[in-house]
C-alpha positions in Angstrom: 0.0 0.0 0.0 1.5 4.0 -0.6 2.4 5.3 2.0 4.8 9.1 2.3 7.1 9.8 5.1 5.3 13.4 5.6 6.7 15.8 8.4 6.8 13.2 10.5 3.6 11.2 9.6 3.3 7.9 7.6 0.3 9.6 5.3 -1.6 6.8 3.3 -2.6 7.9 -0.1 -4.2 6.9 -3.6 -3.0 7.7 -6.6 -5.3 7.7 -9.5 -4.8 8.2 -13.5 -1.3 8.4 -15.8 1.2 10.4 -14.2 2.2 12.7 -17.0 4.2 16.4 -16.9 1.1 18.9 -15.6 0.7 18.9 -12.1 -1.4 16.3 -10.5 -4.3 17.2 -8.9 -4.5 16.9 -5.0 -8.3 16.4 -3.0 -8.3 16.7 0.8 -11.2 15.2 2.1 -13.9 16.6 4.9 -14.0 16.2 8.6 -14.2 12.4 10.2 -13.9 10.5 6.5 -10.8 9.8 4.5 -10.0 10.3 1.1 -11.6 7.5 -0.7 -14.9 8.2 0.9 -15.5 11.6 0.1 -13.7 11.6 -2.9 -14.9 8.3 -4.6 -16.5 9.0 -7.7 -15.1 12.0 -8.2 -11.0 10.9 -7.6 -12.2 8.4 -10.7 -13.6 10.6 -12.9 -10.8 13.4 -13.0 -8.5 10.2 -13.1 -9.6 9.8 -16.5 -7.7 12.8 -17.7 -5.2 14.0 -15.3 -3.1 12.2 -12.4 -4.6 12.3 -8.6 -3.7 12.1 -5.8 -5.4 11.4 -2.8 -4.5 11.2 0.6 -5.9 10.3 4.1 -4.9 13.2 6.5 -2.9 12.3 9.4 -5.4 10.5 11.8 -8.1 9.5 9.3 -8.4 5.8 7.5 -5.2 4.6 7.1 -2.3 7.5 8.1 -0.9 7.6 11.4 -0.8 10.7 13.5 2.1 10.7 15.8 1.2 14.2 17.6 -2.3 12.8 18.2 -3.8 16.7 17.5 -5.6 18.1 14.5 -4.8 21.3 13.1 -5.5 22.8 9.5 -1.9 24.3 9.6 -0.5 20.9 10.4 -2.5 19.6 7.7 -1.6 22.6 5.1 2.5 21.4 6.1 1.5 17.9 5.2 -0.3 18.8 2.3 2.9 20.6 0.7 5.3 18.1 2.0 3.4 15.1 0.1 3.4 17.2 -3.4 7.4 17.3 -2.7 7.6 13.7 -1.3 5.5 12.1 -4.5 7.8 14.5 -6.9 6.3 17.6 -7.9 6.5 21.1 -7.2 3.3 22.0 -7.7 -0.1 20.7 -7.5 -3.8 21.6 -7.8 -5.2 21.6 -4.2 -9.0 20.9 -3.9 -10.3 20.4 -0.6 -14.2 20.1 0.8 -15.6 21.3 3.9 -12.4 21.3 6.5 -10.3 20.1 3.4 -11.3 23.4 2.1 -10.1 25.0 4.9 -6.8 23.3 4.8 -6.7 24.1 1.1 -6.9 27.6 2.5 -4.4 27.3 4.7 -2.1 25.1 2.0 -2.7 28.2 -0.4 -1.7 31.2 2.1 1.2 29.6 4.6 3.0 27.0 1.3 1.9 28.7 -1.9 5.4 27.7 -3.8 3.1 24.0 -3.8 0.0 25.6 -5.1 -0.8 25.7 -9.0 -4.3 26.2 -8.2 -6.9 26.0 -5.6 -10.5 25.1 -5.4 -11.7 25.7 -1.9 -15.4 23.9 -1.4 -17.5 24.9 1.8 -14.8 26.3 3.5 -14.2 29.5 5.9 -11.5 31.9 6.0 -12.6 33.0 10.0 -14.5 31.6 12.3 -17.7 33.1 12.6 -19.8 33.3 15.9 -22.3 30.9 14.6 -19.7 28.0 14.3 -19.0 28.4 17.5 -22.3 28.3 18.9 -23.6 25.3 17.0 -20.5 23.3 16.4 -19.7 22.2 19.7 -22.9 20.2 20.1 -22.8 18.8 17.0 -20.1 17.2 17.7 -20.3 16.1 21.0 -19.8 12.1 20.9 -22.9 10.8 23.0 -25.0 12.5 21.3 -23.7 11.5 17.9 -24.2 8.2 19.2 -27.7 8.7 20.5 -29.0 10.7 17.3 -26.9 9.9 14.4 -25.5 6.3 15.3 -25.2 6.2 11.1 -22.6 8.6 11.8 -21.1 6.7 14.0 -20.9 3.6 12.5 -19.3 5.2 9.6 -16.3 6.8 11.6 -15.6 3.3 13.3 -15.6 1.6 9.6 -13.4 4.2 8.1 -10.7 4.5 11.4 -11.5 2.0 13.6 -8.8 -0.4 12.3 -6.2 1.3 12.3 -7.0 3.8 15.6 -9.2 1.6 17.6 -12.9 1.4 17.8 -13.4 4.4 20.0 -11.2 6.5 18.1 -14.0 8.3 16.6 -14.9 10.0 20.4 -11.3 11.2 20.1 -11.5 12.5 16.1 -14.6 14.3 17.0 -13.1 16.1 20.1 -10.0 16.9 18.4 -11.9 18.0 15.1 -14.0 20.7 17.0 -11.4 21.7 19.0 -9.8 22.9 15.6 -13.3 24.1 13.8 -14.0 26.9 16.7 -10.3 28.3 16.6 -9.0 27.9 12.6 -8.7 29.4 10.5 -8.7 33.3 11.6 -7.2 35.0 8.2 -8.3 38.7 7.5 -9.3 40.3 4.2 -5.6 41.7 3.9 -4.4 38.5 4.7 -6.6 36.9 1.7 -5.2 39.8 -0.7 -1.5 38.3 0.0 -2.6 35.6 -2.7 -1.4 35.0 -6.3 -3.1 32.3 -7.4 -6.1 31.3 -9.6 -8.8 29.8 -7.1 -12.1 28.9 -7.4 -14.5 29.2 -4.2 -17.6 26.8 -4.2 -20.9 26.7 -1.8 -23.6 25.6 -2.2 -26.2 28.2 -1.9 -28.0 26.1 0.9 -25.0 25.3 2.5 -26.2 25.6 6.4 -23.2 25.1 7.2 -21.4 28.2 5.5 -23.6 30.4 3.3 -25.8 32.0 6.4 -22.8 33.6 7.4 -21.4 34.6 3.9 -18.2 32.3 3.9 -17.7 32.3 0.3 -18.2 35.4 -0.8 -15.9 36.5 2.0 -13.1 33.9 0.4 -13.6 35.1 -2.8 -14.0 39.2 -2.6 -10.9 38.9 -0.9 -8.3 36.6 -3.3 -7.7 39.0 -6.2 -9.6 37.7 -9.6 -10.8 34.5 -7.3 -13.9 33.1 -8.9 -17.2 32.2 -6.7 -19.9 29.4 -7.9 -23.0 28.9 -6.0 -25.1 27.2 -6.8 -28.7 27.3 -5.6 -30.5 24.5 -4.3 -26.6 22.4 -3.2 -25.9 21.9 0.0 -22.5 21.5 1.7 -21.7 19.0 -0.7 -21.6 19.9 -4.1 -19.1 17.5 -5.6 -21.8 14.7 -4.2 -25.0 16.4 -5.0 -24.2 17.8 -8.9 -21.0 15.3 -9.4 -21.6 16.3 -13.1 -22.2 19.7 -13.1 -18.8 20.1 -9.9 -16.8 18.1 -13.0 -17.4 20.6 -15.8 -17.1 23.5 -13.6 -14.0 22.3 -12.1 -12.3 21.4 -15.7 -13.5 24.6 -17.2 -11.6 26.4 -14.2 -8.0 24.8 -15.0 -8.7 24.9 -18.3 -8.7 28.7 -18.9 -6.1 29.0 -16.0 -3.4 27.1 -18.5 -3.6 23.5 -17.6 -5.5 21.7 -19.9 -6.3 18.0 -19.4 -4.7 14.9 -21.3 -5.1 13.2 -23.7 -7.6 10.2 -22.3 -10.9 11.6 -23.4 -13.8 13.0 -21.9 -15.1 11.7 -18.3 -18.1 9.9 -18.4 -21.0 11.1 -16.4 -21.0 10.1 -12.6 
């Protein structure tokens, strides 16, 4: 199985499609999955034109975690270290929900890595509503006591390699991170030179009430903002066709067209 020695993490990842000279493209996956399950379907259907790569972040599915913490900036470092450690310099960095946000923090603290970015449901601050609601959400017993399918689906995905309670730990640690990271201002956003796109969905309850995308993109110069209306926080899953063309579109104009293996099928 692949595994990278990344900044002092063994970080388990997939590698998908013809490795070829344009830079591969990079998906970071959401809070209390791992790569394969949030980027399934989609990991396969870029695969059919371009080389991806994607990894489980340190303490999800299969990657150790050493430090036993969860931070995006950790996260970010590891993200930057694997594009070195699989032989590129650069990459296209997507990430969804808190993979956004470490696509975030990938794009402002290691942008040398960073050919483009695609930063899905994620927030540049952290706005008082996340930390009124968040908390609760994930508090484990009640996981357990109202979404046991939750759960079930955090012990199948990490169980094996971190134990079947780990996922009392991956919530604590998760929040812990959600109500403090990341806190970057609108100056700090204007440091960037780099072609990103910023999607939410346009009932994202998650992100749009408080304007998370807009803020993202009004302030990366020339950043691009899709939202579409009746998506929630998970575009890529709910319009997997429509995410695919956008998505293409995007590096196409920005100077990285696809190979040569055709067009992708629809999901």
């Amino acid at each position: 199985m692949p595994y990278a020695s990344v900044n002092g993490a063994r970080i388990f990842y997939r590698r998908i499609g013809a490795p070829s000279n344009n830079p591969p493209v990079l998906l970071i996956h959401g809070a209390t999955v791992d790569g394969a399950a949030d980027w399934g379907v989609i990991g396969r259907e870029i695969g059919l034109r371009r080389e991806v790569i994607v990894p489980d972040c340190r303490g999800h599915g299969r990657s150790d975690n050493p430090g036993g913490g969860y931070s995006f900036r950790e996260l970010a470092a590891d993200t930057a270290d694997l594009v070195r450690a699989l032989g590129h310099d650069r990459a296209h960095i997507v990430g969804h929900s808190n993979g956004g946000n470490v696509a975030l923090v990938t794009l402002l603290e290691h942008p040398e890595v960073v050919a483009t970015c695609v930063i899905q449901a994620g927030n540049a601050y952290v706005s008082p509503d996340l930390v009124e609601k968040e908390p609760a959400n994930f508090e484990p017993d009640r996981v357990a006591r109202e979404w046991p399918e939750w759960r079930d689906q955090m012990i199948e995905l990490h169980g094996r390699r971190h134990g079947p309670d780990y996922w009392r730990t991956l919530l604590q640690i998760t929040v812990a991170e959600i109500v403090r990271e990341p806190n970057y201002t609108e100056a700090d956003l204007r440091r960037v030179n780099a072609s990103v796109l910023v999607i939410e969905g346009a009932d994202d309850r998650v992100n749009a009430s408080s304007g998370h995308g807009a803020f993202i993109a009004h302030g990366i110069p020339g950043a691009e903002l899709w939202r579409p209306a009746g998506v929630g926080h998970s575009v890529h899953e709910e319009r997997p066709y429509e995410w695919l063309e956008r998505v293409e579109a995007f590096w196409e104009y920005h100077g990285s067209p696809a190979g040569d293996a055709g067009v992708a099928a629809k999901p």
